[in-house]
Structures are given as C-alpha cells and as structure tokens.
N, C-alpha and C positions, 0 to 999 in steps of 0.2 A: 504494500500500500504506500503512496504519497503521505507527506507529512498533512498537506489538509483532509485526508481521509482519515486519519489518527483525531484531527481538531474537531470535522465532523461530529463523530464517533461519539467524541468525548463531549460534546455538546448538546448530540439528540439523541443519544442511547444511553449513556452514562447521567451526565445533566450533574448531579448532586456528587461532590468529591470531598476527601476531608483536604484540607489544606493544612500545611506546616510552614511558621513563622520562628523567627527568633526573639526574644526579650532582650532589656536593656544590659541580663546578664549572659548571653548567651545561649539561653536553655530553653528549647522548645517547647513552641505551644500549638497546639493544633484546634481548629474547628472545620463545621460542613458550610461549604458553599454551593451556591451553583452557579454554574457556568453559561451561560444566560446568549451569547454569541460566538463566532468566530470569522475569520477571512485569513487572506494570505498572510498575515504579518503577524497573527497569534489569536488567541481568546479572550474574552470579555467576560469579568465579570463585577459586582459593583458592592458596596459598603456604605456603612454611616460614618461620617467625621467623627462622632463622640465614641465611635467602640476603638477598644484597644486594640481591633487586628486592623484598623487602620494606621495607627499611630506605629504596629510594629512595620508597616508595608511603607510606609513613608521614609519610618528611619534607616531602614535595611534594604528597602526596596530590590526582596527576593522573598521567591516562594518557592513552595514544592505541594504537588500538589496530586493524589491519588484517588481514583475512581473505577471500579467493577460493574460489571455485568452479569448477569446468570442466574441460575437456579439452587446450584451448590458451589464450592469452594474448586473442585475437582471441574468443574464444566461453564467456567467463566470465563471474562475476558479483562482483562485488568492494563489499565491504561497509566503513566507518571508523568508529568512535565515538573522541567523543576530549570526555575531561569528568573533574567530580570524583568523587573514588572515598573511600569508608570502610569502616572494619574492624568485621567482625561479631562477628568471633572465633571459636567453634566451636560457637555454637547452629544454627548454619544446615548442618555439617559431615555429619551422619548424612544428611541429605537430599541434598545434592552427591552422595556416595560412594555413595546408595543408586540414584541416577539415572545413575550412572557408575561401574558396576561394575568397570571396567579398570584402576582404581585401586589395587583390593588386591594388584596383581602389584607396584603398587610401594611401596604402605606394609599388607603382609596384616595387621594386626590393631592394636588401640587401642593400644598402648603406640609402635607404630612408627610414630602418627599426631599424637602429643602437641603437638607442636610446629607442628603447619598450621592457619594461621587463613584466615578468608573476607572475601573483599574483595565489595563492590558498586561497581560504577561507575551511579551515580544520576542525575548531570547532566551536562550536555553539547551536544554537536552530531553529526549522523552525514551520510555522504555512500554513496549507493548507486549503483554505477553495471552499469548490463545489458549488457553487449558482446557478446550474443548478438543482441540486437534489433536492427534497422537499419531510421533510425536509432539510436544509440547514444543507450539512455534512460541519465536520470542525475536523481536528488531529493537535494536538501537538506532533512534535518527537524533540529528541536532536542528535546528530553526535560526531564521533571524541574523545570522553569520555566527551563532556560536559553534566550538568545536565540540565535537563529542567526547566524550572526556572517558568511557568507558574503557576497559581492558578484557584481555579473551586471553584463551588457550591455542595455541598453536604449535603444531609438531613440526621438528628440524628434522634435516638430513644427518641425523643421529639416530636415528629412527631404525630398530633392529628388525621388526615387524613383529614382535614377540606377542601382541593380541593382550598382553595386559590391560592396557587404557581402554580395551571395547572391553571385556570382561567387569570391569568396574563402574562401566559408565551407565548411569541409569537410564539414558534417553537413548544409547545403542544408534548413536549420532556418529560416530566413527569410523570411516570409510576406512576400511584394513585390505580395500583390496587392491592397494597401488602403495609403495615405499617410494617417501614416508606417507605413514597413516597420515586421513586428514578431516578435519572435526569438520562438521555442517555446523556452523555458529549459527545457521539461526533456530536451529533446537538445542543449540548448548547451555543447561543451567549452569555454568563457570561455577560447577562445586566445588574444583579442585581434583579429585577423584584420581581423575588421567594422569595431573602432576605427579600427583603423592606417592603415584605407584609405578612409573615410571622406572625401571631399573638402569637404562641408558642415560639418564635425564635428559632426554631429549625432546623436551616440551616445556615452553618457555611462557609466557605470560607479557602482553605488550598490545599496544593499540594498535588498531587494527589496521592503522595505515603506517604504523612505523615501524 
C-alpha cells in the first residue's frame, strides 16, 4: 500500500487511536483521539486550548500515535505514526466538524467550539502490521521527508546455509533456498530469533538502506 492508503485506513476504518505525548518531565502520557481527516501531507486531528495534551503538543510538538482494527487480537490490523505535529488553529475547523458530524453532540454550536484548534501530524514514520494475513504482513514507511529510522535482520555472505534461522523463526519468513539465506522483511517480526542462533554470525542488524 501507498502511504495515503495507510492515512486513509487510519482515518475511516480505525478513526479513534490512543495517542502518546511527553510531560514537562519526560514521562508519558497517553489519551484516545480521533482522527477526524487526512491528504497528502499527513492527518488531522483537533483539541481544546485549556487541556493538557494541548499544552504537551505545543511544547514538544511530537506525537505517537496507535490504532487497531478487528474482531480479536490474532485477526486485526494495527496501524502507528509517530512524527512532528503543528497547529493550524481553526481555518481547517469547519471542514473536520463538517466531515465529523458527531461532534456537535459535544461542542452543538460556534461559541461552544471557541476554544478547539487543529493539529496536523506532517512528518514522521508509521508501522502497519496485518494479523489477519499468515504470514503476518508488516511495512515500515516514512512521510513528509522524514527518514525511516527502523532496523531489520539481514543475512551476509557468511551464511553456511545450516537452516538454523528458519528453524527458529516463527513466521518461517526465510528463504533457505539460495546462499545466503534471505529474510522476507515484510513478515519479519525483528524478534531476534535468526541473530541469536546464528552459529556463523552471519546476520547483522542495520537499516534497511544502509
């Protein structure tokens, strides 16, 4: 999927995500939002001046921010963005509230709405994972011009083909039938697994384009 198919996603199938802020000492606080828009350049979503996870998104001006899908744990779809965020203020407002009618039950008309301004989360990184698919898909993308800051497993020309690292691997993601072995990252849960038991050590750890 494209990164606006990820924003989609998380906009009109997900909708309500908990969000993670920082405090004045560093130590996370979380609440549920929703996520109310999106377009090319990131997601929308909005707050009151006088609550506290405005005052942390102002000072830190970063979030992280998670949202599932499904029936159970085992057969969902779980979606992360986690980047910098800015304040629009309430030119973007009439269009959130007219896309999100559910709204007025809790601020019904303009004077009881004075106070809410609109955040965009712009840049960043996101992680998607399908736990309905088996294997369990999962992508890393970045947005906005951030880099992806993730790491993976990766097999070297050290590589004895000795079938340990598929033996070990719970998602059986490891392609053993070319030396060197070579992981499908996008079912690879990076448990470790492959490294740890590696007896060549010939499986490294490093981003994905370096």
């Amino acid at each position: 999927m494209e990164v606006q198919d990820y924003f989609s996603y998380l906009t009109n199938e997900i909708h309500s995500v908990v969000a993670a802020t920082a405090d004045d000492s560093g130590q996370p606080v979380t609440c549920v939002i929703d996520i109310m828009d999106w377009d090319d350049g990131g997601v929308y979503f909005l707050t009151a001046k006088g609550k506290g996870f405005y005052k942390r998104l102002t000072r830190k001006k970063f979030i992280s921010i998670t949202g599932m899908k499904g029936p159970d744990t085992l057969s969902c779809r779980s979606l992360t963005l986690r980047g910098s965020v800015r304040e629009l203020g309430q030119e973007p407002l009439s269009r959130l509230l007219e896309k999100n009618p559910y709204m007025t039950s809790i601020y019904p008309d303009a004077r009881s709405g004075e106070n809410l301004t609109v955040f965009q989360l712009f840049r960043g990184t996101g992680e998607w994972f399908d736990l309905s698919s088996r294997p369990i898909r999962r992508d890393s993308f970045s947005f906005g011009g951030a880099e992806e800051s993730g790491e993976y497993f990766f097999i070297t020309d050290r590589c004895v083909l000795c079938r340990l690292c598929y033996s070990k691997c719970p998602q059986k993601c490891i392609d053993i039938s070319q030396r060197p072995a070579v992981i499908r990252q996008e079912n690879c849960l990076r448990c470790g697994n492959c490294y740890d038991t590696c007896l060549a050590r010939a499986i490294i750890k490093k981003k994905a384009d370096g």
